[in-house]
C-alpha positions in Angstrom: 79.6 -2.2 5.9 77.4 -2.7 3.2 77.5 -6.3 3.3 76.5 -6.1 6.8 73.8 -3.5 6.2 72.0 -5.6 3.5 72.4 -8.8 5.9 70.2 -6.8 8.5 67.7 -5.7 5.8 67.4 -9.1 5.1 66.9 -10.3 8.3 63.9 -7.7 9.0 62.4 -9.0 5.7 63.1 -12.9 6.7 61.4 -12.0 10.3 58.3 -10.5 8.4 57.7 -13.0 6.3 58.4 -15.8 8.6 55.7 -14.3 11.4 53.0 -16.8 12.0 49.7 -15.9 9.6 46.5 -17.6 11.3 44.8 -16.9 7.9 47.0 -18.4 5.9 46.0 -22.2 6.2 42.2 -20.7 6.3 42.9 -19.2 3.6 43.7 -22.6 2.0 40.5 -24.9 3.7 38.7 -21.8 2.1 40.0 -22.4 -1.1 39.8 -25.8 -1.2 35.8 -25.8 -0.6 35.6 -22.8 -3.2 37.6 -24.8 -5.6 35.1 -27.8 -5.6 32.2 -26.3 -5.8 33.2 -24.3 -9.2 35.9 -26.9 -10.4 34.4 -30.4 -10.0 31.9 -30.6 -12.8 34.8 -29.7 -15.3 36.8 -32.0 -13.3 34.7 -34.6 -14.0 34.2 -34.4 -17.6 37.9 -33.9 -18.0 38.9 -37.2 -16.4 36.0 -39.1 -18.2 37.5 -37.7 -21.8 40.6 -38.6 -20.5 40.0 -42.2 -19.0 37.6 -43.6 -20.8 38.0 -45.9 -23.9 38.5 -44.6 -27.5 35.8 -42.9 -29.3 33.1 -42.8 -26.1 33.4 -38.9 -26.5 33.7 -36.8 -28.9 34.7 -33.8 -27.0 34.1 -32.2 -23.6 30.5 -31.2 -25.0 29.7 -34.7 -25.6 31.0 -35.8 -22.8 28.8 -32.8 -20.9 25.5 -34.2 -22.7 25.9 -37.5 -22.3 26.2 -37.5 -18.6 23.5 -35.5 -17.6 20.5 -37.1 -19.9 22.1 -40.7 -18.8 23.1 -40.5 -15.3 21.6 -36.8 -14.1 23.4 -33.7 -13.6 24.4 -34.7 -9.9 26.5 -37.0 -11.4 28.7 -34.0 -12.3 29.5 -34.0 -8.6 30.4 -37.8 -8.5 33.0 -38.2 -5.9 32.8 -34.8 -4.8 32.4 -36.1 -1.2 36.6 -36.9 -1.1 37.9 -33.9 -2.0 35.0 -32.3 -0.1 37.2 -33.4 2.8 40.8 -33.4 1.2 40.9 -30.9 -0.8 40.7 -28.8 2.3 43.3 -30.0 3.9 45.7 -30.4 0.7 44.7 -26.8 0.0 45.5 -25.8 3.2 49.5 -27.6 3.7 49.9 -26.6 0.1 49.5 -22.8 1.7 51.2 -23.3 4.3 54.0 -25.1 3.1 54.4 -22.6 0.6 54.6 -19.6 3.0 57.7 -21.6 4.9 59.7 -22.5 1.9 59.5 -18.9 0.6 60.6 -17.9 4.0 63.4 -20.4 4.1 64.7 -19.9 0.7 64.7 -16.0 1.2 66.8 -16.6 4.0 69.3 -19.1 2.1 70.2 -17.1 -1.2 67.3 -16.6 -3.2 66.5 -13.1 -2.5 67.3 -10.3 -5.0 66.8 -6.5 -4.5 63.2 -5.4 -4.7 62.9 -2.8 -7.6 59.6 -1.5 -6.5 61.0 -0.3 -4.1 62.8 3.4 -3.3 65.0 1.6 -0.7 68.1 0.2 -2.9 68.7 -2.2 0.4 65.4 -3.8 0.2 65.0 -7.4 -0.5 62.3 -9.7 -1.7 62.5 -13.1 -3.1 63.7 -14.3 -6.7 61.2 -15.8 -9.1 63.7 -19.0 -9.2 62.9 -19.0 -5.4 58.8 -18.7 -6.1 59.0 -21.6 -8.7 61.2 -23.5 -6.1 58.9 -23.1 -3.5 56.2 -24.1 -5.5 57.8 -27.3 -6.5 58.6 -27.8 -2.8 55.2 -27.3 -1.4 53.6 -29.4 -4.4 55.6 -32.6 -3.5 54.9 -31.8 0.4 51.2 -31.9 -0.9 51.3 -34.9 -3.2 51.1 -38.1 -0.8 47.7 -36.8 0.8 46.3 -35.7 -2.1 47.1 -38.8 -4.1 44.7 -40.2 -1.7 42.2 -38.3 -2.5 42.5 -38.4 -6.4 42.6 -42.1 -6.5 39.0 -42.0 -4.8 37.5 -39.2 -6.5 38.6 -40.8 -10.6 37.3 -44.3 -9.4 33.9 -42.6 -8.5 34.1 -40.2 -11.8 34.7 -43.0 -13.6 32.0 -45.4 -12.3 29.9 -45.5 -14.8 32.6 -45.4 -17.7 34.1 -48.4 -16.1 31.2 -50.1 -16.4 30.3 -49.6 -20.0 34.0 -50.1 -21.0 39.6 -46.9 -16.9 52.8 -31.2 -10.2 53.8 -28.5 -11.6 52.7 -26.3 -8.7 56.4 -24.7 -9.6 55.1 -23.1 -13.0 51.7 -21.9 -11.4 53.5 -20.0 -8.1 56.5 -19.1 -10.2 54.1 -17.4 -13.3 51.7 -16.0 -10.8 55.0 -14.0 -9.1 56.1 -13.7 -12.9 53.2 -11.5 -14.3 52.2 -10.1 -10.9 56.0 -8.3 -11.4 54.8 -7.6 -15.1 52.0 -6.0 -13.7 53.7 -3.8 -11.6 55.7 -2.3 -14.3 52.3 -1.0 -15.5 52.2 1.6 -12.5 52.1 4.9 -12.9 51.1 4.5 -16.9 47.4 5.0 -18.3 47.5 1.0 -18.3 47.8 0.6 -14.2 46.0 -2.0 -12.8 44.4 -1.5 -9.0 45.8 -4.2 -6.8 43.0 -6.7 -7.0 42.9 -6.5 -11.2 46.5 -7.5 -11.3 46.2 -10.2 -8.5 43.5 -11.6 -10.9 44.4 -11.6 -14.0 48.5 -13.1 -12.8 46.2 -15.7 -11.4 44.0 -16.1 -14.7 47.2 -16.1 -16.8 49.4 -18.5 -14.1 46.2 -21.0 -13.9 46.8 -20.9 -17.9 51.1 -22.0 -17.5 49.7 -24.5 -14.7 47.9 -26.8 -17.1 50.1 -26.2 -20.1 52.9 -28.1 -17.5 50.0 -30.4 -16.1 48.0 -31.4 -18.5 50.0 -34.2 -19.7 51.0 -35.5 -16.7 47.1 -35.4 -15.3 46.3 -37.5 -18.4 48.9 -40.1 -17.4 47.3 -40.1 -13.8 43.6 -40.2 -14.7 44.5 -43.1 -16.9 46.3 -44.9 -14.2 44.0 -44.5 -11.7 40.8 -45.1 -14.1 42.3 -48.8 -14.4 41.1 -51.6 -13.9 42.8 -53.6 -10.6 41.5 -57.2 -11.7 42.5 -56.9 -15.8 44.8 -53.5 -15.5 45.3 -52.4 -19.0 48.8 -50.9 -18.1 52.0 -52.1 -16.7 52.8 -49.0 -15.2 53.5 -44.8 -16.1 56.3 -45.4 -19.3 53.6 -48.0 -20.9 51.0 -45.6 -20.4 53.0 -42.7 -21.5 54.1 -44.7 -24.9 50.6 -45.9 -25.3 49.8 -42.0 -25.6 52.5 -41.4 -27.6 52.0 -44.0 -30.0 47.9 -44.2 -30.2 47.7 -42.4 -33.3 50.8 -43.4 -35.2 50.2 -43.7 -39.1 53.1 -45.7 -41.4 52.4 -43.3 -43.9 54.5 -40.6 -41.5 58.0 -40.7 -40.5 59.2 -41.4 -37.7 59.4 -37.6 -37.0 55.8 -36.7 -37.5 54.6 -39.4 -35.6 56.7 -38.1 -32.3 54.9 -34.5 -33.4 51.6 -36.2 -33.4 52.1 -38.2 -30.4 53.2 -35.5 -28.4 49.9 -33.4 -29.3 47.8 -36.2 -27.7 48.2 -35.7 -24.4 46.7 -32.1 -25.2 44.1 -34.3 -26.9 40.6 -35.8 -26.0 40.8 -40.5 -26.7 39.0 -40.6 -29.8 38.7 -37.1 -31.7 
């Protein structure tokens, strides 16, 4: 009987979560456009210090100073007018996916009992579901937007050219993560109203999301920053050992040069 009675709980959670939401996928297109507008600039100057040849920057600073007294400050915004468009509508299947995998997984095995909640039969998805969702929704996301990203580096890196070229599971898995942290706080003298935790799991989840990324986003803006008539790699593994092996030193082992490598795709070409 109490099989049965958590299978019905779980049902009425399932038909909750799975009841069409208009504002979701607005709720992405909105994101999307507020993303750009605060995110580009530092988009750009993170794809020229990762792209461009050896020793052009110095840091993001440089990088910052160098493109506004050369090419003007709307230069910040250089192929802004692509994910103008796509980042809208990648923003807004990423949502949406990610709404129906949760729904889908909570209804498969991936729901756990909700502690927040008096009700011993209530139900609510597992973190391994959020992170799984995430993954999910970032691959359902990745041929469009690869679209997108190959226009917006070529136009970032325009002028760099010419001198001289998904992990959506571990920001929707931490975000669920500290967002539960948060709610452990409640009914201490360090509770957080609803908002304060929604921003700060977001803060800290935004943080996890590059610490996965950044690495692969520097194989990407590398690959896409190539040249098409004299490519300078053969493909991801030579650009990943090119990384790897940039700043190897025969006075190191073999040890300390792995250690060193793998710090430089946490690291600007050059410095």
């Amino acid at each position: 009987m109490a099989t049965v009675a958590i299978s019905d709980d779980l049902e009425k959670v399932v038909a909750e979560k799975t009841k069409p939401k208009k504002k979701v996928q607005f709720a992405g297109f909105a994101a999307g456009i507020a993303s750009l507008i605060v995110g580009h600039p530092l988009d750009t100057l993170k794809t020229r210090v990762q792209a461009s040849p050896p020793g052009m920057y110095k840091g993001a600073w440089d990088c910052l100073v160098k493109t506004v007294t050369t090419e003007g400050a709307r230069k910040l915004y250089a192929g802004a007018s692509a994910p103008a468009v796509g980042w809208s509508i990648t923003d807004a299947i990423l949502m949406g996916t990610l709404h129906n995998y949760r729904a889908f997984l909570l209804r498969h095995g991936f729901d756990e009992r909700d502690t927040t909640k008096s009700d011993v039969e209530a139900r609510r998805l597992s973190l391994l579901g959020h992170s799984i969702a995430g993954m999910w929704a970032g691959w359902s996301n990745a041929i469009p937007a690869n679209v997108v990203e190959q226009v917006k580096i070529k136009l970032q890196l325009q002028h760099t050219m010419d001198a001289a070229s998904t992990d959506n599971k571990a920001m929707f898995g931490g975000f669920e993560l500290f967002s539960r942290m948060f709610q452990q706080l409640k009914g201490t003298r360090y509770e957080l109203s609803q908002n304060g935790a929604n921003f700060l799991a977001g803060g800290l989840a935004s943080n996890l999301y590059w610490l996965a990324a950044l690495p692969s986003d520097n194989v990407k803006s590398r690959i896409m920053g190539d040249s098409l008539v004299k490519p300078k790699y053969k493909g991801i593994w030579h650009v990943v050992k090119t990384i790897l092996h940039e700043k190897d030193l025969t006075s190191r082992s073999r040890l300390g040069n792995t250690t060193a490598g793998l710090k430089n795709f946490y690291r600007v070409r050059g410095s």
